[in-house]
Phi, psi and omega in degrees: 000332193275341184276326200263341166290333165272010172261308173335297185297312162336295166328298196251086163239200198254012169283323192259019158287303166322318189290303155301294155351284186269005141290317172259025180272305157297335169287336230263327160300333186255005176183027161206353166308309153330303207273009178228328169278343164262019192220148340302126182266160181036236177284021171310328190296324163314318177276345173289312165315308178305317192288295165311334185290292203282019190255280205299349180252344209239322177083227212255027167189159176218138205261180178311320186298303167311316178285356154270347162303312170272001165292333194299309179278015173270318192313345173275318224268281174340296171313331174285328191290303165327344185238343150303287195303324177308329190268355178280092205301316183274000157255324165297319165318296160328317181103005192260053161268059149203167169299304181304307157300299198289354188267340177247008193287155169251103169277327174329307205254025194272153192300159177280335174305313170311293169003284185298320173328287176303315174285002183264302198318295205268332186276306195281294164331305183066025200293124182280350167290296163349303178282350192266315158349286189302308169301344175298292219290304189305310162293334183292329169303294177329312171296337169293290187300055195270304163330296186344146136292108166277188173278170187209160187275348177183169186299326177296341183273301180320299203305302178311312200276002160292317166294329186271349160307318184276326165256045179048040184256111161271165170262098195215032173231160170310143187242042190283334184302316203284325184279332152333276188310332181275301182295323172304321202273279175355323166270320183305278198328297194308338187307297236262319143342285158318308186288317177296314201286330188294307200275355180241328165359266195281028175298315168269308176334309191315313199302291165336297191308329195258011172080342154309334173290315197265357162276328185288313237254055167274347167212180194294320175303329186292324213290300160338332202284328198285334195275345150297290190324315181292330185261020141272335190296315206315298174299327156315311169305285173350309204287323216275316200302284219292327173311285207287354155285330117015286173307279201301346187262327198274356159306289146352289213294328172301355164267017167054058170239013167306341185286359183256030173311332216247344150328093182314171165284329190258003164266009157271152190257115172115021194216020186302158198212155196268343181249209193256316196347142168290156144333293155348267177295062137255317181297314187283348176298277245274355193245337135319304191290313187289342190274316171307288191316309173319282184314293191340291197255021154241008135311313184283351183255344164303299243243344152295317156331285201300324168296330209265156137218062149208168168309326155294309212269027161297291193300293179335276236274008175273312189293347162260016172267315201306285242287349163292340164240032166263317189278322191251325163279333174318293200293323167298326178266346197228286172348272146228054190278350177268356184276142204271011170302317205262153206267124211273325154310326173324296167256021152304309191286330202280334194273282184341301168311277202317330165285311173325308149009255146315301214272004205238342199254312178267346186279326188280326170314330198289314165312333191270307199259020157264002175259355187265130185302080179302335183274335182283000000 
C-alpha cells in the first residue's frame, strides 16, 4: 500500500492539480458554463414552465382525460390573449381582435406598423401569455400526433416505436430539461476526457525519462513496480473522473431540473429510446459511460506512457484517439447513446471493444516489461 499511495503522489502532485484546475476552468467557460447560467434559455422558459406545471398536475405521463384538462387551460389562456388584444386600437384596425385572427394573420404580408405592433407583444411587452400559447399549440399538437409514424432507417426502429406506442409511453412533455442535461453532460464528458489524458499521461514516461524503470527492474520486486504503477494510474483515474464529476453535477444542480427526474425517457418528446429510463437512471447511465470512456483512455495513456519516447511524441500519437472521439464518439456514446436514431448494438459493442482493448493492449506491455531486457 505504501508504493502504491507513492506513485499515487507521484501522479497527483500539485502542479499537475493546478494543471486540471485550469483545463477545466477553461472548458468549463468556453463550453459548459452556457448551459447553467442560461437555462432555461429564451422561450425555453416557457417549456419549462409548462413541463413542471403538467409533472405537478399530471404526475410522470399524461392520458386523455388529462389532456383535456390541459386543453382547458390553454382555451383560458386563449381568452386572455383575447381580452389583451381588444383594447388595442392598432390591432382592432387591423382586424386582429382575437387569438385567433392573430394566430392566422399573413404576418408576411402586414404593414410594418401591424409588425411592429406584434413584435412589442412577444419582444418589447413580452406578454407571456403568448409565448405560453405557443408553447401549449406545439404540445397539443405532439399529443394529437402521438400515434403518427414518422420515418425510419430500418425495421428494428419502427418496430421499438411501435412497442412504445402500443404501451403508451408518447413522447408528449417538454424535453427543454433532457437537452439541457445532454449538452452539459457531453462537454462535463469531453472536461474530464482531457483531465484523464493530462493527470496519466507521463506517468510512466516520467519514470523511463529519469532512467528508474531500469534501476527497479533490477529485482524481481522491482519488476512488479510496473503492475502497481498501472493500479495507482487506475486509481488516479477514479480519483480525477469522481472529483470533477462531483463538481460539475453539484454545479448542475443550480439549474433546478429534478422535478422532471422521474420522467421516462421515452416521454419527452423526441426522445424515444431502445431502453425505459427515468431521467434519473438516464444521469446515472451517462455517469457509467464517462467513467468507461475515462478508464478506457486513461489505459491507453498508461500503455503510451510505456512507449513513446518523449513528450511529443507521448502528446503526438494521443491526438488522433481524442480528436476521434470527440468528432465520432460524443454523440453515439455519450450524447445519444441509448435513442433509437443510433443502431441499438452500437454502443454496447463500440464500449466492450474500447475496454477489450485498452486492457489487452496493457496486460502485453505488463509482459514486454516483465521479459525485458534492461542491459541491451
Amino acid at each position: 500500500m505504501r508504493i502504491l499511495w507513492n506513485e499515487l503522489k507521484k501522479i497527483l502532485t500539485w502542479k499537475m492539480m493546478f494543471l486540471l484546475v485550469l483545463v477545466n476552468s477553461v472548458v468549463f467557460f468556453l463550453r459548459i458554463e452556457f448551459y447553467i447560467e442560461y437555462f432555461p434559455n429564451g422561450s425555453g422558459i416557457y417549456s419549462y414552465d409548462i413541463g413542471v406545471e403538467m409533472i405537478d398536475k399530471y404526475g410522470t405521463q399524461m392520458d386523455d382525460e388529462e389532456f383535456l384538462d390541459f386543453k382547458e387551460v390553454y382555451d383560458l389562456q386563449v381568452k386572455e390573449a383575447d381580452q389583451y388584444l381588444q383594447p388595442l386600437k392598432g390591432f382592432v384596425d387591423a382586424g386582429i381582435d382575437s387569438y385567433e385572427k392573430f394566430n392566422t394573420y399573413d404576418w408576411g404580408s402586414s404593414s410594418e406598423e401591424v409588425y411592429q405592433l406584434r413584435n412589442n407583444v412577444y419582444h418589447e411587452d413580452k406578454v407571456d401569455t403568448f409565448w405560453e400559447l405557443q408553447e401549449r399549440e406545439r404540445l397539443i399538437e405532439f399529443y394529437e400526433m402521438k400515434e403518427v409514424l414518422p420515418g425510419f432507417d430500418n425495421a428494428k426502429q419502427e418496430k421499438r416505436y411501435k412497442e412504445l406506442i402500443a404501451a403508451e409511453k408518447y413522447g408528449v412533455y417538454p424535453s427543454v430539461a433532457i437537452e439541457n442535461f445532454r449538452e452539459f453532460i457531453t462537454n462535463v464528458a469531453i472536461a474530464i476526457l482531457f483531465s484523464v489524458v493530462l493527470v496519466i499521461s507521463p506517468m510512466i514516461l516520467r519514470d523511463r525519462s529519469r532512467q528508474l524503470l531500469a534501476l527497479q527492474y533490477t529485482s524481481k520486486k522491482g519488476r512488479n513496480l510496473y503492475k502497481t504503477k498501472i493500479l495507482a494510474g487506475l486509481v488516479a483515474t477514479f480519483i480525477v473522473i469522481t472529483s470533477l464529476l462531483t463538481v460539475y453535477f453539484s454545479i448542475y444542480s443550480l439549474n433546478k431540473t429534478s422535478m422532471y427526474f422521474d420522467i421516462g425517457m421515452n416521454t419527452f418528446i423526441g426522445n424515444e429510446s431502445w431502453y425505459d429510463p427515468t431521467f434519473y437512471q438516464y444521469i446515472w447511465l451517462t455517469v457509467a459511460a464517462i467513467y468507461v470512456v475515462g478508464f478506457v483512455f486513461g489505459l491507453l495513456a498508461m500503455s503510451f506512457s510505456s512507449i513513446v519516447p518523449n513528450t511529443m511524441a507521448l502528446i503526438g500519437i494521443q491526438i488522433p484517439f481524442i480528436i476521434g472521439m470527440l468528432i465520432f464518439g460524443m454523440r453515439p456514446l455519450i450524447k445519444y447513446f441509448i435513442l433509437i436514431w443510433n443502431p441499438q448494438w452500437l454502443a454496447p459493442t463500440a464500449y466492450n471493444t474500447m475496454v477489450v482493448v485498452s486492457v489487452l493492449f496493457i496486460n502485453y506491455l505488463w509482459k514486454r516489461e516483465k521479459k525485458r531486457d534492461i542491459v541491451s
